[in-house]
N, C-alpha and C positions, 0 to 999 in steps of 0.2 A: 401861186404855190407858196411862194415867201412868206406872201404876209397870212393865210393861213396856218401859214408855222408858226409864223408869229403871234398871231392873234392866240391858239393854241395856249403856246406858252403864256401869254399874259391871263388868259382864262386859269389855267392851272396854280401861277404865281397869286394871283386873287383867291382864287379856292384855298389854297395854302395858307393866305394872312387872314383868311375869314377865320378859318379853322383855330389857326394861332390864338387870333382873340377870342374865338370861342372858348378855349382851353383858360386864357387867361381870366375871362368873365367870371366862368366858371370856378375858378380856384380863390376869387375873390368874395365870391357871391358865398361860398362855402364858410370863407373866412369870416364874414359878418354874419352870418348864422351862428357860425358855432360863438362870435364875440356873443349874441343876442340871449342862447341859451347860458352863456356862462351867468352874464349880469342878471336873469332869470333867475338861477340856480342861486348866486350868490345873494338877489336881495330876499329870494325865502330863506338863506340861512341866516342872516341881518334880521329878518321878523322874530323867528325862532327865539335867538338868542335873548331879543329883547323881549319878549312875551317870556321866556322862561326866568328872565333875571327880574321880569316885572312879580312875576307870581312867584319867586323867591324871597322877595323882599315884600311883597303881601303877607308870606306864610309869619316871614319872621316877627312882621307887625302884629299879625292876629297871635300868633304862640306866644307874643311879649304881654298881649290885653290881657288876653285867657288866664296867665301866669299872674298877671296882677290883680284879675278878679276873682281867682281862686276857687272859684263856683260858684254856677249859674244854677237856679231849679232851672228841673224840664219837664218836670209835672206836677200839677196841683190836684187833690182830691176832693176841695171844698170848691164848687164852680161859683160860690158865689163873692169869692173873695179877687175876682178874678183882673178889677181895675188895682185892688192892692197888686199881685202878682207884677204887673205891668211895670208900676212903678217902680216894685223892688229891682225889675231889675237894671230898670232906668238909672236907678240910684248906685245899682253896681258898676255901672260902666262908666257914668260919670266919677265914680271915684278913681278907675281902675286908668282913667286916661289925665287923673289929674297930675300935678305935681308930686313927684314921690313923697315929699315931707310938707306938710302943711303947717301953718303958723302954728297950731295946737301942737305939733312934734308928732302927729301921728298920720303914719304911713297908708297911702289910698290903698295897702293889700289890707291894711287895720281895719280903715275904714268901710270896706265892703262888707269884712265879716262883723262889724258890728252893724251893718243895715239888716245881714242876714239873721241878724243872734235877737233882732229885735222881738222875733215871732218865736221863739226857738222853744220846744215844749220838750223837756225832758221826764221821763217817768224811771223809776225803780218799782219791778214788782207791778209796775202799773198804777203806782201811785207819782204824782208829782212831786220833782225832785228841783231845788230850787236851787239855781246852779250861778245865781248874783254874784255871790262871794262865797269866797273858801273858810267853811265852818262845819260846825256838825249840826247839820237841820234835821229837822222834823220833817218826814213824809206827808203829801198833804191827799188827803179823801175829795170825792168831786160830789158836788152837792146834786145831788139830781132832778131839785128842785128849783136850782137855777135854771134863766134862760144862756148861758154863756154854756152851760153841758155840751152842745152839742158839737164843741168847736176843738173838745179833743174827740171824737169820733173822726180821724184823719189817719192817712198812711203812716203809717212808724217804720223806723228801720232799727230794728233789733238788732244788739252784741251780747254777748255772751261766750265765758268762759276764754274771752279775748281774741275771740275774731268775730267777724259780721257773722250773723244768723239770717236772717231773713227779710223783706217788708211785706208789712203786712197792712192790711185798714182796722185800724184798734178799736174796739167796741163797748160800748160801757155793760159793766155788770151789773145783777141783782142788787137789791139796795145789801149791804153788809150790817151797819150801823145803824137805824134811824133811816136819813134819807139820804146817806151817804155811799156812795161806789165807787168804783175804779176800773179800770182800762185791764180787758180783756187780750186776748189773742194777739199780745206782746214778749219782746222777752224779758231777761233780767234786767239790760237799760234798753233803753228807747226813744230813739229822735224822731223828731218830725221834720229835723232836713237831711239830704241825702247827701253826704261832705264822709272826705274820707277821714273816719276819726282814730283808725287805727295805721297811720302812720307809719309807723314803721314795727320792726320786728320785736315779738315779745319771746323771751325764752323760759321754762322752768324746769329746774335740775331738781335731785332732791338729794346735794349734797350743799357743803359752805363755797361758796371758792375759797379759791386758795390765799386771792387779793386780802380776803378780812382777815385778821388777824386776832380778832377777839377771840376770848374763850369759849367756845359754845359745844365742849365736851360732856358738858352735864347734860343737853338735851338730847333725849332719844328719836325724835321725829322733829325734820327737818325739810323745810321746802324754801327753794332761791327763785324768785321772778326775775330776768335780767333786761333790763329795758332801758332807752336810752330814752329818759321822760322828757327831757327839754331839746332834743335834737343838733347838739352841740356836737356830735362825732364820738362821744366816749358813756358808757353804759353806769345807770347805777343798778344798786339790787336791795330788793324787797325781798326780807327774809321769815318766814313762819316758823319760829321754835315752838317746840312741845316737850315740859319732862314732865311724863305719866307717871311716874314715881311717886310726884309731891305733889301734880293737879295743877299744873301752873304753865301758860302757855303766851303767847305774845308775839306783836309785830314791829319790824325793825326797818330801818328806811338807811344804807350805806351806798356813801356816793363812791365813785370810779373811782379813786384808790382805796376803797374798801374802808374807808373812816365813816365811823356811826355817826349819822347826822342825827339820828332821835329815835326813841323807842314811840311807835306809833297810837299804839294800846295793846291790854295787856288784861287777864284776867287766872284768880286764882281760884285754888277747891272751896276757900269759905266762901266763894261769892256765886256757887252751884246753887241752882233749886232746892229746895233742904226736904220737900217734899214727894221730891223723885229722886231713883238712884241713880239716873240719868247723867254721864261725864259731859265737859262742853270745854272744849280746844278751839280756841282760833284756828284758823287753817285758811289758805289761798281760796277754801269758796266764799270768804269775808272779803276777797280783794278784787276790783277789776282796775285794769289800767286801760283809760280809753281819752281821748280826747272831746271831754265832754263841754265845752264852750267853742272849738271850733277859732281856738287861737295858735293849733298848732304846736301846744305842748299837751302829754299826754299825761290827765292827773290821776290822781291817785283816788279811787273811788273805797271807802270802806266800810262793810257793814257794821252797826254796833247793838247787838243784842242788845235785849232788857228782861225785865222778867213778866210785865204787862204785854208782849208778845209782838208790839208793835216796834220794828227795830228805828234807828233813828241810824243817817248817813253822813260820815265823815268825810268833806272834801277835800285834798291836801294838793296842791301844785308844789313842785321844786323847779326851780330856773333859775341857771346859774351859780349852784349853791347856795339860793337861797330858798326856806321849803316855809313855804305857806300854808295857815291850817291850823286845827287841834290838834294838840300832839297828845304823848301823857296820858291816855285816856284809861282808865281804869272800870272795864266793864262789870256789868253786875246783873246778872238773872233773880235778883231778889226782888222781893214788889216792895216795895214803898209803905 
């Protein structure tokens, strides 16, 4: 009977320490789980982080290239130019990842846009507008009896009245001349790359500001173009006076303190058609401001009548206070 009691209790005390270490197993076994899930949890957020800081500092590469290449085409309309294409823009990216200042002094953002400017076809009116140097050029006619015609027949991206207008596929017209035509279903200018050339804000009032201080009480019609041409931070302004009175009208070029840098051109009543009663005032549809070489300063585009009907184009850049171009121009509707 004893050692059934006994035996009893040591059955019980056994069952008891199994239990114990069951409970203990248990509470360990739990403990290396939850350790298992943490370092789980923890090295997906160690990927994360590093995937996210990795494609952070991707982005800030690629936005630095981008920045430096200033633009890429993304489409071509002549498919048969299409090994040039490749290359251009092989050529942009090798500039764009070169050294920022090269032995010549000029900056791989320069250097891109001049791979770009190398094709760069600008028209006025749909006539070729020769955009080399800042001068007063002749508009040129497209011979339609060359084989090179057919290489403006390309997308254009018209501006006018100083914002984007449209793109379009430019088309050659009827012969006009002889066997000379020009580029249809464009606008007033027209590129054939797609860059953003109006930069920044154009404003026109149609009083003085207040900044000039010149006398400009004798003119009766007034208009202010307020632009900030070279993108230094501070605006100049392009002014069109008109006194109807005496037939005598003109354009003015005053930089950001309102000081005349130059009368741009200018025409009087003797220098009207003598044949028609017809008046003729300069006025802001003689002016576009637009960035038309794609070096980031916006020049000064202006028309200059004549009296053989064919106008001839004035290009003026200012940078820095220094304004490039024909000035002084003294228009004339008479014929020759």
């Amino acid at each position: 009977m004893d050692e059934q009691k006994e035996k009893k209790v040591n059955d019980e005390f056994t069952k008891s320490e199994i239990e114990s270490r069951k409970i203990k197993i248990g509470t360990v076994g739990n403990f290396i789980y939850a350790a298992f899930l943490l370092l789980i949890v923890g090295t997906a957020l160690l990927i994360s982080f590093l995937i996210r800081m990795e494609r952070e500092n991707y982005d800030k590469q690629y936005n630095e290239l981008v920045s430096n290449m200033n633009y890429i085409p993304t489409e071509s309309t002549n498919t048969e130019n299409t090994d040039d294409k490749v290359q251009t823009i092989a050529n942009i990216i090798d500039s764009a990842i070169a050294d920022s200042n090269d032995s010549s002094g000029i900056t791989s953002k320069d250097s891109a846009k001049q791979v770009l400017n190398e094709k760069l076809v600008v028209l006025y009116d749909g006539l070729i507008l020769d955009t080399s140097k800042m001068d007063e050029v002749t508009l040129q006619y497209i011979d339609s009896t060359s084989d090179e015609k057919d290489k403006y027949v390309i997308t254009y991206y018209s501006y006018e009245n100083y914002s984007f207008q449209e793109s379009k596929l430019g088309t050659l017209s009827n012969k006009i001349v002889g066997n000379l035509v020009k580029i249809n279903n464009v606008g007033k200018i027209a590129i054939s790359e797609d860059y953003d050339a109006i930069p920044r804000d154009i404003k026109v009032i149609n009083t003085v500001p207040d900044v000039i201080t010149d006398d400009t009480k004798n003119y009766d019609s007034v208009k202010t173009i307020i632009v900030d041409l070279d993108g230094n931070g501070t605006e100049e302004y392009i002014l069109t006076l008109a006194n109807k009175s005496i037939g005598y009208s003109k354009i003015s070029l005053y930089d950001a303190k309102g000081s005349k840098v130059n009368d741009l051109a200018s025409i009087e009543k003797s220098k009207w058609k003598k044949d028609t009663n017809n008046e003729y005032y300069l006025s802001i549809s003689n002016i576009e401001v637009i960035d038309i070489d794609n070096d980031g300063i916006m020049e000064i585009v202006l028309e200059i009548p004549h009296g053989t009907g064919d106008s001839t184009v004035s290009l003026l850049k200012y940078n820095n206070g220094k304004l490039s171009g024909k000035t002084g121009i003294e228009c004339s509707l008479l014929s020759d």
